[in-house]
Residue, then its C-alpha position, 0 to 999 in steps of 0.5 A: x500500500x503506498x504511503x500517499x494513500x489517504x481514506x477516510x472511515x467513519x471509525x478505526x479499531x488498532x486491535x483485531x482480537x478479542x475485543x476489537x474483531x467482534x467490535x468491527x463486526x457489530x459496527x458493519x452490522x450497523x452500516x458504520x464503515x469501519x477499518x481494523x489495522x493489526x500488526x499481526x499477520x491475521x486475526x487473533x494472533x496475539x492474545x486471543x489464540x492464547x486465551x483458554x476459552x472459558x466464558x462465564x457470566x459468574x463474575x462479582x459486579x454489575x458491569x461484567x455480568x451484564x457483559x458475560x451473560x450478553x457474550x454467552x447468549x451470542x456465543x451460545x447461538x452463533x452456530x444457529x444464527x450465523x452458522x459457524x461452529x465456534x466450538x461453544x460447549x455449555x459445561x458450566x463453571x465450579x468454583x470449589x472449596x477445600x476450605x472455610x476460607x474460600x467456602x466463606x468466599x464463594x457463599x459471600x458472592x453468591x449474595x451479590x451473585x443472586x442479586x444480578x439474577x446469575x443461575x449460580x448455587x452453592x453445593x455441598x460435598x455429596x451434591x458437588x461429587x454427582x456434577x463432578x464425580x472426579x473431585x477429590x473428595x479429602x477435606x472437600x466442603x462444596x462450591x458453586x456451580x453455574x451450568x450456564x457458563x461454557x467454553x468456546x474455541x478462540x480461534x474458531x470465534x474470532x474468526x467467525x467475527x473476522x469472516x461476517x465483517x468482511x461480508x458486511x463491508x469491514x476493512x482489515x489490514x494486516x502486518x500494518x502497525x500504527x506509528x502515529x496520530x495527528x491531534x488538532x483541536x482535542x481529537x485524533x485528525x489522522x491515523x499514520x502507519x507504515x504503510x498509510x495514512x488515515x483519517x476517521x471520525x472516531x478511533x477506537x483502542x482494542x491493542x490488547x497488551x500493546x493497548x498502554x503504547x498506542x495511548x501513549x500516541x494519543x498523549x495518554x497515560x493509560x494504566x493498562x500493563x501486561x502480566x504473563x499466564x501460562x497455559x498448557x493442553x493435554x492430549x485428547x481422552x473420551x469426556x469425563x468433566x464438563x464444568x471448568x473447575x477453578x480452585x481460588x487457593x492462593x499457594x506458592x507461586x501461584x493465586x488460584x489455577x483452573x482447568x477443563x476438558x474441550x469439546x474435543x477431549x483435550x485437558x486445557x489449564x491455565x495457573x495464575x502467578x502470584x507474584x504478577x509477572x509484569x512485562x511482554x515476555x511470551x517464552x514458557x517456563x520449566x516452573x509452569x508445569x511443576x507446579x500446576x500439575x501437583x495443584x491439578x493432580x490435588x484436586x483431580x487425581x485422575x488427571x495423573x495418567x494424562x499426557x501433556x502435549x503443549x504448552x504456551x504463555x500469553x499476556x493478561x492486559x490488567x488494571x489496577x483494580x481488575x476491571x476493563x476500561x471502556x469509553x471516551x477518552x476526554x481528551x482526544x474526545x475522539x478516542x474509544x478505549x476498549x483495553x485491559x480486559x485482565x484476561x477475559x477478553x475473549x469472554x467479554x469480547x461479544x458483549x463489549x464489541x456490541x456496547x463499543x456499536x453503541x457507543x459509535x453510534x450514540x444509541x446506549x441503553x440503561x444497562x449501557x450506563x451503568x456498565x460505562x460507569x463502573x469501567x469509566x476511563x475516568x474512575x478511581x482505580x480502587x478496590x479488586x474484583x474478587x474473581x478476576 
């Protein structure tokens, strides 16, 4: 593409993952002509093929709730409506507890939980084994379980999302990496990259773990910063486990850890370090495996014999207080930050591409604003979101 060409669009997105690929889809939905620009070769080739898959509408406050349970009933009725298998399997959520600490946890949330109208209850021992025969029973008090949640293929979705935009008239140019905004007058004038330059009456920020340098080019400080997770996937075995089980114990190296069985068989987990491993490093580590096999194997000794085939590291764009950030910069007021989603990108990626389409188009909802309220770029970040 030479480097005079000059186009205008109605929005750019800088980020074809997670949240910014579904956002691009809802807005061609919506008529918006619309022009994504990703450094990568294709879509979803940074954080979302790295992402697990889970989705769940069980978080702890009103605004990712109200995401989830919108991204799950996109995602749950993908293949009957637009026709692609995304890979959504429907196999729920199990927050376990072995101790008083984490039963007192979990039955506190349940309190918020309920409020929002979330299908999620409280199990006992004898109740939690008939959903999950598998559990190790020693010292085992109960836990939540919420049938509603499920998984999906990352790749599969987003890719679904990439395809129906195109049709519906998106734009996507790839192995293209922006370099510049020109501001005027307190608004984003122009979009330069290495190979064009561009101009768009609004310019949305979807840059994942990369999303804190492209504020950066809007004079923003934007306190985003990228923590490594490492993941792994076993070799594929007949089901045995439908729920994602996720067990909140903080033990050394790590806070909590949680795993489930794909739709095609295969074992994926995923641990949460503890210290954060802040920076963009994506090589795997000789510790990961270690330790995430003895926590798996505690509460799942079945999962002893299985072989594991690959493992993999990716980034967790987070926040100081464990939410995303959505909405309007105030200055440039042009500028629509859609970053750190603190690894839930994919799960929320649905609900927050939609909300992003009302947003342009300035056809918001009550919901609307209590979500923009809570995850305002404006807000004190104060406070943890208890199941980030």
């Amino acid at each position: 593409m030479p480097e005079s060409n000059h186009s205008h669009y109605e929005v750019i997105i800088i980020g074809a993952g997670s949240i910014g690929t579904p956002a691009a889809f809802f807005l061609a939905l919506n008529g918006i002509k619309t022009l994504v620009i990703d450094r990568a070769a294709s879509p979803g080739q940074e954080s979302n093929k790295r992402a697990i898959g889970g989705i769940r509408a069980t978080h702890s406050d009103p605004a990712k709730i109200r995401l989830g349970l919108r991204s799950i009933e996109i995602f749950s009725t993908w293949k009957d409506t637009y026709g692609d298998d995304i890979e959504w399997y429907p196999g729920g959520y199990v927050f376990v507890a072995y101790r008083e600490r984490e039963e007192k946890i979990l039955k506190e949330l349940l309190v918020k939980q309920h409020s929002f109208g979330l299908n999620i209850h409280w199990l006992d021992k004898k109740q939690l084994l008939e959903v999950v025969p598998d559990l190790n029973p020693n010292n085992l008090i109960g836990g939540t379980y919420s049938p509603e949640d499920g998984s999906a293929s990352p790749m599969l979705a987003v890719h679904a999302f990439y395809r129906h935009a195109r049709r519906l008239g998106a734009e996507f140019h790839f192995n293209e990496t922006v370099q510049k905004f020109t501001l005027k007058n307190g608004e984003i004038q122009a979009v330069h990259t290495d190979h064009a330059t561009y101009t768009a009456d609004i310019v949305i920020n979807a840059a994942g773990g990369h999303a804190r340098q492209i504020g950066e080019l809007a004079g923003l400080d934007l306190p985003v910063f990228p923590d490594s997770h490492e993941a792994a996937i076993t070799e594929p075995v007949t089901r045995f486990l439908n729920p994602m089980i996720v067990d909140i114990r903080p033990a050394p190296g790590s806070s909590n850890f949680y795993f489930y069985q794909h739709l095609t068989g295969q074992i994926v987990f995923c641990i949460t370090p503890s210290p954060n491993i802040w920076g963009t490093d994506t090589e795997e580590t000789s510790q990961f495996l270690p330790m995430v096999s003895r926590r798996m194997i505690e509460v799942m000794p079945r999962l002893k014999h299985i072989r594991v085939r690959r493992t993999w590291r990716g980034l967790y764009p987070m926040t100081p207080d464990g939410f995303p950030i959505i909405g309007y910069a105030q200055n440039p007021r042009n500028f629509l930050l859609a970053v750190g989603m603190c690894g839930q990108g994919f799960m929320l990626g649905p609900g927050v591409g939609e909300l992003l389409a009302r947003l342009v188009l300035n056809e918001t909802e009550p919901d609307d604003e209590v979500i923009l309220q809570i995850l305002s770029p404006q807000r004190q970040f104060a406070g943890q979101e208890m199941l980030k």
